[in-house]
N, C-alpha and C positions, 0 to 999 in steps of 0.2 A: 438651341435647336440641335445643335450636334449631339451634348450630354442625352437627349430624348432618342436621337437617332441610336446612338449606342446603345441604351439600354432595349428601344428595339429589336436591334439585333443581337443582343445578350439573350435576351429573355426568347427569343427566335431558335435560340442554339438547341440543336437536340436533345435529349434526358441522358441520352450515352457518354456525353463526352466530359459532364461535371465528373464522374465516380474518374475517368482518367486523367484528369486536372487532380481529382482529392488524391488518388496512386502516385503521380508524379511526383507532384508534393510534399506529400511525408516521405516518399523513398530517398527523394532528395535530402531532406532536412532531415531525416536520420543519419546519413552517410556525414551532413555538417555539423552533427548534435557530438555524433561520437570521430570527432575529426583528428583526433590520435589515436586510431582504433587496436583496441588491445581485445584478447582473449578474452581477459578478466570480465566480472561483472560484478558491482559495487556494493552488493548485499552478502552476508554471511549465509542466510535460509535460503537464498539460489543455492548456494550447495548442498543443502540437507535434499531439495527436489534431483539433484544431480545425484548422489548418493542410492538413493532409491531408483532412479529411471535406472543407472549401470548397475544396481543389485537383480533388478528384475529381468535384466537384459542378460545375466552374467552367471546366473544362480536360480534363476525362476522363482527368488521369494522378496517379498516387502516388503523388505529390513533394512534397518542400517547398520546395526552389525554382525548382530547373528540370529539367525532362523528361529531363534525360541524367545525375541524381544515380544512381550507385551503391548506394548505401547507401541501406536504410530505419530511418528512427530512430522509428516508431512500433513497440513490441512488440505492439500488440494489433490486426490486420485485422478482425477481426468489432468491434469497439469504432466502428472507424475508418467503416467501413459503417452501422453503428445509425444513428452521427450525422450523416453524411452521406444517410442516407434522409429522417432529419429533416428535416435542412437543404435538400433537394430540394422535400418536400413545401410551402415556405415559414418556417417556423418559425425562429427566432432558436437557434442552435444553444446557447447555453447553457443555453436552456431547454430545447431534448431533452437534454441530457446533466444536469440535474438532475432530469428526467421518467424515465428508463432509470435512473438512479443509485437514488430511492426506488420505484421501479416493480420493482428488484432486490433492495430489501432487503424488500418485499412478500412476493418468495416467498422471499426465506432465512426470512424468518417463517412462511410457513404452510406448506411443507416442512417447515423443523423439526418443528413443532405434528404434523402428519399420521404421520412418523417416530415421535417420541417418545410419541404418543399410545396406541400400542400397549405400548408399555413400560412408562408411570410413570405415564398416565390422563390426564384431561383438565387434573385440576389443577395438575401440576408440568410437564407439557408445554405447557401453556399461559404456566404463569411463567417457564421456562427461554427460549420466543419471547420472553418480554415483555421478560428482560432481556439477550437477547442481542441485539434491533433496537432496543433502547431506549436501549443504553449509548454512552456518549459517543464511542467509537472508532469503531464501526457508521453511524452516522449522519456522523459528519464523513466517512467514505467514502463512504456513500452520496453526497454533495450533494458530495467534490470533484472532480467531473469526469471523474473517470477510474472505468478497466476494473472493479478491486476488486470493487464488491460484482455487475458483472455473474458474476466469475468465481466468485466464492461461490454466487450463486443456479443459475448451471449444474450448479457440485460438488454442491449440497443435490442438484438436483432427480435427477440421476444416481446418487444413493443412492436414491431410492425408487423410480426405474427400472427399478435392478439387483436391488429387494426385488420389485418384478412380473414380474421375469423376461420386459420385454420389449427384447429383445436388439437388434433394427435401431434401436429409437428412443435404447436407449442408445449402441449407436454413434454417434450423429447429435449427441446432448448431451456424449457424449468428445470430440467433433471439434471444435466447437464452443469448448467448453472448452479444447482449445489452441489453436485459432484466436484464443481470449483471451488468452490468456497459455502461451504453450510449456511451462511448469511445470506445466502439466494434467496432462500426460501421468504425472504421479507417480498421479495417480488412478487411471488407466487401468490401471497396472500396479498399484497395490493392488487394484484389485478382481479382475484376472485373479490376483495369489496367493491371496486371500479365496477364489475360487471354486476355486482349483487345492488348497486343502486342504482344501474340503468337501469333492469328489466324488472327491480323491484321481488325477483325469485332469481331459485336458481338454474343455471339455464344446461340443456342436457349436456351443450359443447364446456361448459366448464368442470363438471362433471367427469367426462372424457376427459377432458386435460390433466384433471387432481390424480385421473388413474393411471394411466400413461406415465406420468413424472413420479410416480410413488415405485410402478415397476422399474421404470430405468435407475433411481437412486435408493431405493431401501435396501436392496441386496446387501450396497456398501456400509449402511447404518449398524444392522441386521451383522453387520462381521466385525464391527468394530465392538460392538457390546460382546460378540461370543470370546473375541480376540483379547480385548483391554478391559472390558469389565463397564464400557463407558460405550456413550452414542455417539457419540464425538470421539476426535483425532485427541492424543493426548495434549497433544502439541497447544491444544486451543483451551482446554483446559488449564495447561501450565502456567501461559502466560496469563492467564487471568486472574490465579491462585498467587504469582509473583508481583503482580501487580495491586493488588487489594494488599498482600504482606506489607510490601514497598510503602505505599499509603500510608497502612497505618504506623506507619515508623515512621512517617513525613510529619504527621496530624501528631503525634506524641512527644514529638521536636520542634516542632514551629505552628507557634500559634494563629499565625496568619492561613497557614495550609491547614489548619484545623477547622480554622471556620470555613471558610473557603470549600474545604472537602466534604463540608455537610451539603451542599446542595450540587451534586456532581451534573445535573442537566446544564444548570445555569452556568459553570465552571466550563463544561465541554464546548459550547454556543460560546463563547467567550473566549477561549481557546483558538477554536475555528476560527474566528474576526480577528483575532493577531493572527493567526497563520496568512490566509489569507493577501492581509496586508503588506507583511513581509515578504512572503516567499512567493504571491501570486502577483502584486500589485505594484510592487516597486520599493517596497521597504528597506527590501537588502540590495535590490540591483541598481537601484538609482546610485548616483556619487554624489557627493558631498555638497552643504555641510550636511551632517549628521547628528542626531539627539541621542544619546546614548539610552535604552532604556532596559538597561543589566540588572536594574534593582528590580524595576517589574518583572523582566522575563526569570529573575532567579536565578541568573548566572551571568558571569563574562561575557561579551562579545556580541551580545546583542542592540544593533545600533537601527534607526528609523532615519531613511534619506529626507530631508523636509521637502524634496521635489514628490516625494511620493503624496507626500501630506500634501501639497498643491493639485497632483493628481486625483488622489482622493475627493477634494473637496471641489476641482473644477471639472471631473468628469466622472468619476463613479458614481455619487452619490444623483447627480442629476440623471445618469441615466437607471438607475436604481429606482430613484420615485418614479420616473416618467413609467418603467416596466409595471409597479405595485399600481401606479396610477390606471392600468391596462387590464388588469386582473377584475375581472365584473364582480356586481354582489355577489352574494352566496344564495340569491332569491333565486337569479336566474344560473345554479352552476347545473339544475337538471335540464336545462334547456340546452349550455354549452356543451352538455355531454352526449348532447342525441347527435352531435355532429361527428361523423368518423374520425375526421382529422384532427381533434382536439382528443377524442379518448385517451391514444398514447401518452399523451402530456398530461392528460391529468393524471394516468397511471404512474408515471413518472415525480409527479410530485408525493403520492401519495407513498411511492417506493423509499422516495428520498426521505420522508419522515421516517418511517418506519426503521430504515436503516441508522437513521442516527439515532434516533429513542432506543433502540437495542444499543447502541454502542457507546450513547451517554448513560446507561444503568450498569452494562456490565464491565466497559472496558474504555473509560473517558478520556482518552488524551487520543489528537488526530493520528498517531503512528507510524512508523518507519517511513517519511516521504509522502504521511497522511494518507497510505496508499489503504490502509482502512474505510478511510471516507472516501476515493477516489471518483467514486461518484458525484460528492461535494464540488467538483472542477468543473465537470460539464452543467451544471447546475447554474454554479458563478457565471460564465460564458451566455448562457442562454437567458439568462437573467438581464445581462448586460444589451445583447444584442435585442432584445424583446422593447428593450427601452430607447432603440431609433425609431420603431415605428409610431413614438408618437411625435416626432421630431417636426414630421409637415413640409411645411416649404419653407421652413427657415435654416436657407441656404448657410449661414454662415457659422449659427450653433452645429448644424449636421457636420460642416469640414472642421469644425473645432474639438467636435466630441467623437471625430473617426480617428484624425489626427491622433488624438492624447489615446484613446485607445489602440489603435496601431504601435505608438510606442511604448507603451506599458506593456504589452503582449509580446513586443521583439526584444525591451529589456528584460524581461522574466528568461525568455528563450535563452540570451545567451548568459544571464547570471545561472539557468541550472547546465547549462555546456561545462561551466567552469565548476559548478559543483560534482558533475558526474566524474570529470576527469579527476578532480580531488579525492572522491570514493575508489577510482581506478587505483590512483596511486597509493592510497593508504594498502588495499588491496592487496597490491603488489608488495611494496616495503615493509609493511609487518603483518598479515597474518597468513599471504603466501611463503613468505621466508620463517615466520615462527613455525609453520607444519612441516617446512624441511628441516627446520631444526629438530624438531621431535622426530622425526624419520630418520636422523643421523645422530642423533645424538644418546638417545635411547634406547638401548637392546631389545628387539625383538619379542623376547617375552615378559619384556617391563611395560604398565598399561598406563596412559594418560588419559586423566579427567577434563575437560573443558566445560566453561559455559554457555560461549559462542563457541560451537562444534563444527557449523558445516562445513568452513571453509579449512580447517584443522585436519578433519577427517579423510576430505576430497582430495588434500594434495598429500599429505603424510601418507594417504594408502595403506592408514592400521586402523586397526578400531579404539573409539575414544567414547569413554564413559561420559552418562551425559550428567550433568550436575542441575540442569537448568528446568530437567523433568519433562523436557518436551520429547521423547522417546523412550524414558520408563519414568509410569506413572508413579513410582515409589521415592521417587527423587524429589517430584514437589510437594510431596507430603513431607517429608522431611526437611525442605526449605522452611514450611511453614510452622514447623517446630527447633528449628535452629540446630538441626541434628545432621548435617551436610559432611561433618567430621567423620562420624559414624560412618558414614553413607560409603565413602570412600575408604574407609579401612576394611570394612565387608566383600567389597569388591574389587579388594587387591590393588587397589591406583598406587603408582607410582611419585608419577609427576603430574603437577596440572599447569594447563595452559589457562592465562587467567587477563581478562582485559582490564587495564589497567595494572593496580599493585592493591596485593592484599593487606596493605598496613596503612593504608588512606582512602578515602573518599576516591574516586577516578575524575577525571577534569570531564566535566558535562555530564557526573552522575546527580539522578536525584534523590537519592537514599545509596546507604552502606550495606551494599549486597553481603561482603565481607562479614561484616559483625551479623549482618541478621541468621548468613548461616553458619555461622559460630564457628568462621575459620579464625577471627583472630584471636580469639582467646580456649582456642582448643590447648587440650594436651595428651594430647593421643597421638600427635604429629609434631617438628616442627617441618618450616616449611625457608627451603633455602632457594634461593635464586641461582636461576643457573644463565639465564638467556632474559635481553630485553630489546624488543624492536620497537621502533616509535619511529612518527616522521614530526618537521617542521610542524611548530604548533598552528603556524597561521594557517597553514595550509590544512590541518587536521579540522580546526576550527570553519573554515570556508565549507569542506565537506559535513560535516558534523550537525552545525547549527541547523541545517534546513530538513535534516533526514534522522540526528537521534540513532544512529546507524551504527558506533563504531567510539572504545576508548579511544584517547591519542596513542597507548601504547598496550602492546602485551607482553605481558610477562611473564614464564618459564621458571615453574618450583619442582624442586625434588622433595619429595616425601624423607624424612629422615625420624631414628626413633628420638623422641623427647629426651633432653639430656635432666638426667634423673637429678632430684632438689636435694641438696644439703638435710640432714632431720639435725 
């Protein structure tokens, strides 16, 4: 009687006061996420967007180092602009870009809640908010710096847009949304076939929308091709260009990655179910015992809690079918679709393929913190929570499968606290102190190359050649010819900042960046150590394994001439 009276009066509660329960919430657990709060922020490419916002702010041009670059290696302009507004108004730009970061994962929260409120009621639409801004992935995106959770909060709100049918303002949040990231546009076309198989035509408001979101975002296209020669940021080319190289230097060395890399969809799906597991579910955050499995993951350090495997198999998986068990035929999905409050979701499904079928053909490994798939999190979440309602009145599975899921979702939370502090600190201890180094070390008009630049360039306050081709596109054409040597004799480098060491493998590399660009066996250079920062391996490791973010150390070469061969 009571448990009935409460949810009465739950369900009683006004529509006002959820969105201030979802603000209270994440402001809170933001403040307990980053509970040694430092400056710093745990990604190297937050600084290339810092770079840019204080160039534009400083200089009136969209460079990173000087006004006649080519190439843009920021992917995100609308990102670039937020924090550069900031930065204009006075404000210390890390702190707008952790203000926009949880100010984004705000309305991915009460978007959701307003969404799913129509569907599941106040009380699972409220817990499904609670543990998709709550979980440990979410939140370390929100607070690293970067675009992420802006371009989730544009996707959410572009679903309830497309649910009011108001067609100019949704063009304005399409455009927007790839203004943040070019990968938007998979939205853009889910919803135009969401709407092309309701009405069976095309209908005038989408029409409108295509035109509207072509005006707000083509300008920027439209200047990247006159600018760089390309439609795209160089940046998004680079890494795609070094990652297919990488590849095939994995596939021509290891036979298992050869087969393996012939079917890169199955590979990436496959990929995502370990991540997942590990870094969402309890893999890494549960304690002991542990199954080590280093030979599958293809390195060190990767260990599976067996509580997560009990997890797993006593609460995920049953609420997984129970959800799939939920999903109607596909006889009746034109019938589910004439209803308002189901469009958004089906859009949303149809977004979520879309975005990984693009990212399983061009660019298959989940990335930096998986914040590529980021979308993949709220998906997980909704998936899970979709799988109480077939629960019923079996009072005692319902408190066994909220329980387990309550602490899987609080172990995840604080296993990424511990891993953001550990990106903090690597941060800090070497590649904040490797770019003082180069700022004191280095004369003024001797020039250093890197291939992790941002955070080099932002604190050293010189400019640094880029090697990595993500800000001239001439760099990764020469990766992919092993011509890197060259590259940097042309352009006068001195010294290069280099993560890891250029005479081995790097610890958590997965190919020899070194040899493919034909630094170790040049002779046009040699290449002397001057400076090496590193931290504790475990602690590199802890940060490391879940984000793919960072060598353990960097290393500081001077450029010296070849010492000439005996004849």
């Amino acid at each position: 009687m009571r448990v009935s009276s409460f949810k009465s009066r739950f369900h009683a509660l006004p529509i006002w006061i959820f969105p201030i329960l979802i603000i209270t919430t994440i402001l809170l657990a933001s403040v307990a996420f980053q509970w040694s709060y430092s400056p710093l922020l745990p990604m190297d490419d937050t600084y290339i967007h810092f770079v840019y916002a204080q160039n534009l702010v400083e200089h009136g041009q969209l460079m990173f180092n000087y006004a006649s670059e080519k190439g843009v290696g920021s992917t995100s302009l609308l990102w670039v602009l937020m924090l550069a507004s900031g930065y204009l108004l006075g404000l210390p730009i890390h702190v707008v870009a952790k203000v926009l970061g949880i100010g984004s994962l705000i309305i991915v929260g009460i978007a959701l809640f307003l969404l799913l409120n129509s569907i599941w009621g106040s009380t699972l639409g409220l817990a499904a908010a609670f543990l998709i801004t709550l979980s440990g992935n979410m939140l370390w995106f929100a607070l690293s710096g970067m675009e992420t959770m802006l371009f989730l909060a544009l996707g959410i709100l572009a679903l309830l847009v497309y649910k009011a049918e108001r067609w100019v303002l949704l063009g304005i949040v399409l455009g927007m949304l790839i203004l943040t990231r070019p990968d938007g546009l998979a939205l853009a076309i889910a919803i135009g076939c969401v709407d092309l198989i309701r009405h069976k035509t095309i209908q005038k408001g989408i029409l409108v929308t295509a035109a509207v979101c072509v005006v707000v975002c083509a300008p920027w296209f439209v200047y990247l091709k006159w600018r760089s020669g390309y439609f795209l940021p160089s940046s998004v080319i680079s890494k795609t260009l070094t990652f297919t190289v990488g590849k095939s230097w994995m596939m021509d060395r290891n036979e298992l990655i050869n087969i393996v890399g012939r079917f890169p969809p199955l590979t990436y799906v496959a990929m995502w179910m370990i991540y997942f597991l590990e870094f969402s579910l309890g893999g890494m955050a549960f304690p002991s015992p542990q199954i080590d499995i280093s030979t599958v993951a293809g390195m060190s350090g990767y260990t599976l809690s067996l509580w997560a495997v009990v997890g797993l198999v006593g609460v995920i998986l049953p609420l997984v079918i129970s959800s799939i068990k939920r999903v109607p035929p596909i006889r009746k999905w034109s019938h589910w679709l004439q209803k308002q409050a189901h469009q958004p979701m089906f859009v949303l499904l149809v977004w979520t393929i879309l975005q990984n079928a693009g990212y399983a053909i061009i660019f298959p490994i989940p990335g930096t913190a998986s914040r590529y798939g980021a979308l993949n999190h709220i998906v997980l979440w909704l998936l899970l929570v979709n799988g109480f309602l077939s629960i019923g009145g079996r009072r005692r599975l319902l408190i066994w499968l909220s329980i387990g899921t309550i602490f899987i979702a609080t172990s995840n939370t604080l296993y990424w606290s511990g891993v953001y502090q550990a990106n903090i600190q690597h941060m800090q201890n070497v590649r904040k102190k490797a770019a003082h180094f180069v700022s004191e070390y280095f004369s003024p008009d001797e020039l250093c190359a890197a291939y992790d630049l941002g955070a080099v360039r932002y604190f050293s306050q010189r400019p640094i050649t880029d090697m990595a081709g993500l800000i001239d596109p001439i760099a990764a054409k020469r990766i992919q010819v092993g011509e890197v040597d060259e590259y940097l004799i042309e352009n006068g480098v001195t010294c290069v900042v280099w993560p890891g060491r250029i005479d081995t493998m790097g610890k958590g590399s997965w190919f020899n960046l070194a040899e493919i660009m034909g630094l170790q066996s040049t002779s046009l250079f040699k290449m002397k150590e001057v400076a090496m920062f590193e931290v504790d391996y475990h602690q590199w490791l802890h940060g490391y394994l879940p984000t793919g973010n960072y060598q353990a150390e960097v290393t500081i070469y001077q450029l010296e001439e070849p010492a000439e061969s005996n004849e």
